[in-house]
N, C-alpha and C positions, 0 to 999 in steps of 0.2 A: 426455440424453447430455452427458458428460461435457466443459465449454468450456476450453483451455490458452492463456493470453497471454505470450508469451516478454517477459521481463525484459529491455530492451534495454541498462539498466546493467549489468547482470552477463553477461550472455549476448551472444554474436558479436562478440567484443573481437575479434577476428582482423581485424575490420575499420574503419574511422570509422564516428561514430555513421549519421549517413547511410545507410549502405548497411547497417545492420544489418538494414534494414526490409524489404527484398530476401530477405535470408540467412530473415530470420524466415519470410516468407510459403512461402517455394519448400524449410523444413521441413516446413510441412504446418500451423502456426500460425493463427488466423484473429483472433486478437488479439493486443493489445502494452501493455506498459506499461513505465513507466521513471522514475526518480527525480524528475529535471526536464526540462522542453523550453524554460530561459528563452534558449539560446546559439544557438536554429535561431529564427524569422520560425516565425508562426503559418500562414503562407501555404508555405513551404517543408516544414514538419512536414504539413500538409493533403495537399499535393500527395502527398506520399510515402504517406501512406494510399489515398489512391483507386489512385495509381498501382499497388500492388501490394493490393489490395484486402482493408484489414485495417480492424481497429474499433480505437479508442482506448480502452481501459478503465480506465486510471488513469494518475494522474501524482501528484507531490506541489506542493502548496502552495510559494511561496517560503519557506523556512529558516532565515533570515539569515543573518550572512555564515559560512559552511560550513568554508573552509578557516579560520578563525580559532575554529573548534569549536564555533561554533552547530549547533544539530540540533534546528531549529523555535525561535520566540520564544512560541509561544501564551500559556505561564505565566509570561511573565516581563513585571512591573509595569513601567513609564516606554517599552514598547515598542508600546502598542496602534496608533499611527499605522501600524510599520511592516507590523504583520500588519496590519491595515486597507488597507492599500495594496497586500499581498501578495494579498489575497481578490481584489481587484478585478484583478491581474494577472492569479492564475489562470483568473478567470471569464473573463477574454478570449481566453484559450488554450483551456478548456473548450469552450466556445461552437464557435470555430471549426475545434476538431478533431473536435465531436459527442463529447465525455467526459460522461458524467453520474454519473464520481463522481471526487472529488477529494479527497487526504489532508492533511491539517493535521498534521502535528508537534507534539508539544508544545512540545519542548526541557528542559533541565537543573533538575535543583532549583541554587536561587541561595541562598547562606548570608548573604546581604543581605537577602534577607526572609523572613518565616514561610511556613510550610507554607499555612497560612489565607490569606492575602495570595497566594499561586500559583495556590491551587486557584483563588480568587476570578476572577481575571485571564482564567485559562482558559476557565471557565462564560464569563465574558461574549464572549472575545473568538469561542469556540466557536457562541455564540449569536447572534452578528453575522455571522457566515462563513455560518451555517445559513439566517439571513436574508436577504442576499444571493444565495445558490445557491439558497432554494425556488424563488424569482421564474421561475429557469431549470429547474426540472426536473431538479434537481443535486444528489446527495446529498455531506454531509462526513463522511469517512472518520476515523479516529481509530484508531491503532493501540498495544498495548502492547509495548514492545521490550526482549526479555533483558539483563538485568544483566551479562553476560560479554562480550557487542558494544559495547555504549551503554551506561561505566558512569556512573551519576548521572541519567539520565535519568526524567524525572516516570511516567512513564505503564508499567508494567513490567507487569501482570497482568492478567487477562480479567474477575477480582473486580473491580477499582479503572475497570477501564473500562466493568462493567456499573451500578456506582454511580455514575462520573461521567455516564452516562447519562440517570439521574434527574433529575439537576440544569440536565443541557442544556436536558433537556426540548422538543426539538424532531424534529419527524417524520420528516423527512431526514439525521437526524444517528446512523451503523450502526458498527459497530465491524467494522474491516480484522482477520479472522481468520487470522494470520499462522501456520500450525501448528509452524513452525519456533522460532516464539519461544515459543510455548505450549508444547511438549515440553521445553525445557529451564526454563522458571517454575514451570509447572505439574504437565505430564504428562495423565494420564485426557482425552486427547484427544476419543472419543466422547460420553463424559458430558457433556462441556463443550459440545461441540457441540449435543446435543440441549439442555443447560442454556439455553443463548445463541441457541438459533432463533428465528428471526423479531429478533433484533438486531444481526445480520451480514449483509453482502450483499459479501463480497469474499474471498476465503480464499487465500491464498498458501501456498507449498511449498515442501523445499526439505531432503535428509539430513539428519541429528542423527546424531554432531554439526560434522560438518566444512564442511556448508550447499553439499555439493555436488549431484549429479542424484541427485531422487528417489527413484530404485529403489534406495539404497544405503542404508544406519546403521539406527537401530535403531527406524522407524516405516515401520510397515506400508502406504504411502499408496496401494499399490493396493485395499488393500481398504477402508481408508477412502474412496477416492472412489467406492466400488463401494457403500457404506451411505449414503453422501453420495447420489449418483444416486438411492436407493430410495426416501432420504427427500421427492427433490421440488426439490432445490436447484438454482437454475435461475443464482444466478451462474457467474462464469468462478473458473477457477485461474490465479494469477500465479505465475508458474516464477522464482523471486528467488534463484537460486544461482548459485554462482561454478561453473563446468563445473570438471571435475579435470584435465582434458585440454584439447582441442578440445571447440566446443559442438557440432561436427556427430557427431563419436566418441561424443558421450556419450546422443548423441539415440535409444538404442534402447528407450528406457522408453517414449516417446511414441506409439511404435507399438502397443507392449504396450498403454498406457494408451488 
């Protein structure tokens, strides 16, 4: 049966982050995820789970600094201390929220160095994050993000993120199946799906192309998660859209789904 984690960054803006956790549970939600939890205490974010009795399912990695237009350092050379330090931040947030899996960012191509010198950066610093989170029982997440959201950004396809795969080469390390961003890189949704099984454990949602509730634009998600379920897939769906409305208005898919 089919598992939905409401997006606590896109979803119940009606209220601070805080009390989103509340709004999520008493939709009917039984998990969350959210972009970062670095502005709450690991111990405030906990409490808020039990309290309303939800699972953590993802979060992302520190960034670097975001409002000055970072979007992840992974690939970017002279930075590995700070993602080195971001892994061990995560892991302490992971840990005490019970997350077991956690997304790394790449970040930007940088016209200071080759393409080769990126890629490099990222294997390794991807294979250090990997290293770090076996020890816990923690997989890193790796997602490809459309060219028309994140332009310049390293990591855009399900191709380039099944090849950077190889190279990780480590067992915990699954590609976040975003279908929102695969519908517009891509397309042939299914295909890819069945292509990429057993190399995802996370798949996110979310219309094409206005990235509002599911039930709308031009992919069929009910009945994709309806081959998805026959297929076996036992992860969750992260609900990563902006509502068009209110997110309580927009919550009549959820019942459907």
């Amino acid at each position: 049966m089919a598992k939905f984690a409401a997006n606590l960054s896109m979803m119940f803006n009606e209220v601070p982050f805080t009390a989103r956790f509340e709004q999520a549970a008493k939709a009917g939600f039984k998990g969350v995820e959210y972009l970062f939890p670095y502005e709450e205490s690991p111990e405030e974010l906990s409490n808020l789970l039990k309290k309303n009795q939800l699972i953590q399912v993802l979060f992302n990695m520190p960034a670097g600094d975001w409002d000055s237009g970072d979007r992840g350092i992974a690939c970017l050379p002279g930075r590995e201390k700070a993602f080195a330090d971001g892994v061990h931040k995560a892991l302490e947030y992971a840990r005490a929220l019970g997350c077991k899996q956690v997304h790394a960012m790449a970040g930007r191509w940088d016209k200071k160095f080759t393409k080769e010198q990126q890629c490099e950066c990222y294997i390794t610093n991807l294979q250090y994050a990997a290293d770090v989170m076996a020890k816990h029982d923690i997989k890193i997440l790796i997602e490809p993000i459309n060219t028309r959201d994140m332009p310049g950004y390293f990591l855009t396809t399900q191709n380039q993120a099944e090849e950077l795969l190889k190279y990780i080469d480590r067992q915990n390390v699954f590609i976040q199946l975003d279908l929102y961003h695969c519908q517009i890189m891509e397309g042939d949704l299914l295909k890819t799906i069945e292509r990429l099984w057993g190399k995802f454990s996370h798949i996110q949602i979310a219309s094409v192309p206005e990235r509002n509730e599911p039930d709308r634009g031009e992919v069929n998600y009910f009945w994709l998660i309806r081959k998805l379920d026959e297929m076996g897939y036992q992860g969750w769906f992260g609900c990563e859209y902006h509502p068009e409305n209110s997110t309580e208005e927009g919550l009549g898919w959820l019942v459907r789904a």
